[in-house]
C-alpha positions as CSV (number, residue, x, y, z in Angstrom):
1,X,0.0,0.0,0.0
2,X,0.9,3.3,-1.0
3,X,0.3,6.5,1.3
4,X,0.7,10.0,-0.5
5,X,-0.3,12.9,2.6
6,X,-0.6,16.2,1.8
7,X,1.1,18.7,0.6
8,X,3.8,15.4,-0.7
9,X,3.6,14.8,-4.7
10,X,4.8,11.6,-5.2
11,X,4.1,9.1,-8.4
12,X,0.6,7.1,-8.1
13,X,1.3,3.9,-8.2
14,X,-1.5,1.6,-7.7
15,X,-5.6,2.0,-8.0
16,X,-6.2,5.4,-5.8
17,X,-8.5,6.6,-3.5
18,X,-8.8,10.2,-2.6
19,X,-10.2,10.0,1.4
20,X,-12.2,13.5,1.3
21,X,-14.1,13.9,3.8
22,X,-14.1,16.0,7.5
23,X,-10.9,17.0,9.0
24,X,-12.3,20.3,10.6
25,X,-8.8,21.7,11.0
26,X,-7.8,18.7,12.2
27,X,-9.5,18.4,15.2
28,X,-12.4,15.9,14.0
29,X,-12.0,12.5,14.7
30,X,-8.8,10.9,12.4
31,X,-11.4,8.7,10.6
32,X,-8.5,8.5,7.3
33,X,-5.9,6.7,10.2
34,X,-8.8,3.8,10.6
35,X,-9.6,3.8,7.1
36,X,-5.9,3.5,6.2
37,X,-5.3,0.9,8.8
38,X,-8.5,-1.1,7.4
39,X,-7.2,-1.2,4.1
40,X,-3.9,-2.4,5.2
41,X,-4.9,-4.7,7.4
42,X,-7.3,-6.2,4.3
43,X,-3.7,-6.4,1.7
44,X,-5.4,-3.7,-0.4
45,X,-2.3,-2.6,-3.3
46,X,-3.8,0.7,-3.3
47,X,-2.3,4.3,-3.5
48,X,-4.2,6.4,-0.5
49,X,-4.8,10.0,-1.2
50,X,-4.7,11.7,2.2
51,X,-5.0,15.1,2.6
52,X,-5.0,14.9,6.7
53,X,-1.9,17.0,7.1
54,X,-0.2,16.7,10.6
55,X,-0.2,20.1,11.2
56,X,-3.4,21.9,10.5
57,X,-4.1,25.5,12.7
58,X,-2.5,28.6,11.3
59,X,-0.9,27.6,8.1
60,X,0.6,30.2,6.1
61,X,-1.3,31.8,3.0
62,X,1.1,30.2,0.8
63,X,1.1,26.6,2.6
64,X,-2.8,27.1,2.0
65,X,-2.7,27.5,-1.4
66,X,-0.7,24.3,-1.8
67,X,-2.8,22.5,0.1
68,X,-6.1,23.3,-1.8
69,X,-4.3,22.5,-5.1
70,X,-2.9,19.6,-4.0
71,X,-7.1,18.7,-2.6
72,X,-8.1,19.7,-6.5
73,X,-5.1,18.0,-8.6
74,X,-5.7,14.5,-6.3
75,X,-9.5,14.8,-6.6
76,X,-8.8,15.1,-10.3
77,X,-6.1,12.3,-10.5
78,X,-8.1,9.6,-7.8
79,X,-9.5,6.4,-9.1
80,X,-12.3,6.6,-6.3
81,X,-13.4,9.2,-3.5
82,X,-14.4,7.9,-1.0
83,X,-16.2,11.0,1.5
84,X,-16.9,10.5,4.7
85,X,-19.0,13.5,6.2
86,X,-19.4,13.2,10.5
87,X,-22.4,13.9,11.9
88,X,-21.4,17.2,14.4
89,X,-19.5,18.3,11.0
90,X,-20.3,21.4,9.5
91,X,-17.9,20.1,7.0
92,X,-18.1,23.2,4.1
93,X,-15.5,21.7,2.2
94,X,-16.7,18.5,1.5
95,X,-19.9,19.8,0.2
96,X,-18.1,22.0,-1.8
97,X,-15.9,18.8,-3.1
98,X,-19.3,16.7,-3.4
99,X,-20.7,19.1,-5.1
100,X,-17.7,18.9,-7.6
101,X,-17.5,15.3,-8.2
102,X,-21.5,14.3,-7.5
103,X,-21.5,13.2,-11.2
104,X,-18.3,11.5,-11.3
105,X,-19.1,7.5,-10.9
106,X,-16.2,7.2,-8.8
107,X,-18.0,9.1,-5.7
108,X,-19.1,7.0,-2.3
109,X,-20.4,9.1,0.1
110,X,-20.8,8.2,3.7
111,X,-22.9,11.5,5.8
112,X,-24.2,10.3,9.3
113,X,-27.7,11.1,9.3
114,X,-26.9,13.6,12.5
115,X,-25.3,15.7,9.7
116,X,-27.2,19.1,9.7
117,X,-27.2,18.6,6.2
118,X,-28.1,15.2,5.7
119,X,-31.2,15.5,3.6
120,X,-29.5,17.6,1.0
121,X,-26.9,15.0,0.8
122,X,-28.9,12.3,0.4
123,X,-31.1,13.7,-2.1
124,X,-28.8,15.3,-4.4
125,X,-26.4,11.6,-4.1
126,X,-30.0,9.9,-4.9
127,X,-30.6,12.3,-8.0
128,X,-27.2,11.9,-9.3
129,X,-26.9,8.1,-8.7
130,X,-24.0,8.6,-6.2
131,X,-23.3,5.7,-3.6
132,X,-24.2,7.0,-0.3
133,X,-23.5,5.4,3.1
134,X,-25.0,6.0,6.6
135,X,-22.1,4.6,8.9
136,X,-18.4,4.6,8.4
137,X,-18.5,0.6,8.6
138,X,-20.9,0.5,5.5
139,X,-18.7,3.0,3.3
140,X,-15.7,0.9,4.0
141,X,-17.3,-2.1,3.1
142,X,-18.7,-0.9,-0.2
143,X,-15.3,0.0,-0.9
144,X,-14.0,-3.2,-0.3
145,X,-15.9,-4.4,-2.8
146,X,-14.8,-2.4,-5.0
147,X,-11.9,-2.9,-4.9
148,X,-12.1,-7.0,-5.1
């Protein structure tokens, strides 16, 4: 298994999944670590896209900037997306990046149905015919079959 983090540009080597999702500045829960772990634990030759930098807070403008394009250029370059939206998220972002990709086919979405936004979600995945996912367990497993 492969790991690219953010802001790294490394070659792609394998099938790749871009994990979009909440980060909330890093404080959210490090769902991507579990995901990761998952994956690896299940063999999976994959190339993980992970834009969960270890040090999130007050970036500089320019360290922003690279971070964004390096979110855009991997959305572009991923194989799958796999977007996992927590409940007590606002999670701006990954609406905006949903919003984006809703009519690629290689979108799963995983919202919590806590999300303050849930319906939306589910209703524009539904009119778009993008995979959506209540739990985190689900999402995973609908990527692991995928990815047999």
């Amino acid at each position: 298994m492969q790991v690219i983090t953010a802001p790294e540009r490394d070659t792609i080597k394998h099938q790749s999944i871009f994990l979009a999702g909440t980060i909330d500045d890093g404080k959210s829960e490090d769902w991507q670590a579990k995901l990761i772990k998952d994956l690896s634990d299940d063999n999976q030759e994959v190339s993980i896209l992970n834009p969960r930098r270890s040090n999130w807070g007050d970036i500089s403008k320019n360290a922003l900037h690279k971070q964004i394009t390096w979110e855009l250029d991997h959305l572009e370059k991923a194989d799958i997306i796999f977007m996992y939206i927590i409940g007590t998220s606002k999670s701006p972002i990954s609406l905006l990046e949903m919003g984006i990709h809703i009519k690629d086919s290689k979108l799963i979405v995983v919202c919590e149905p806590e999300f303050y936004r849930y319906d939306n979600v589910r209703i524009t995945c539904e009119y778009y015919n993008a995979e959506i996912y209540d739990s985190l367990g689900e999402g995973i497993d609908a990527l692991l079959s995928q990815l047999e």
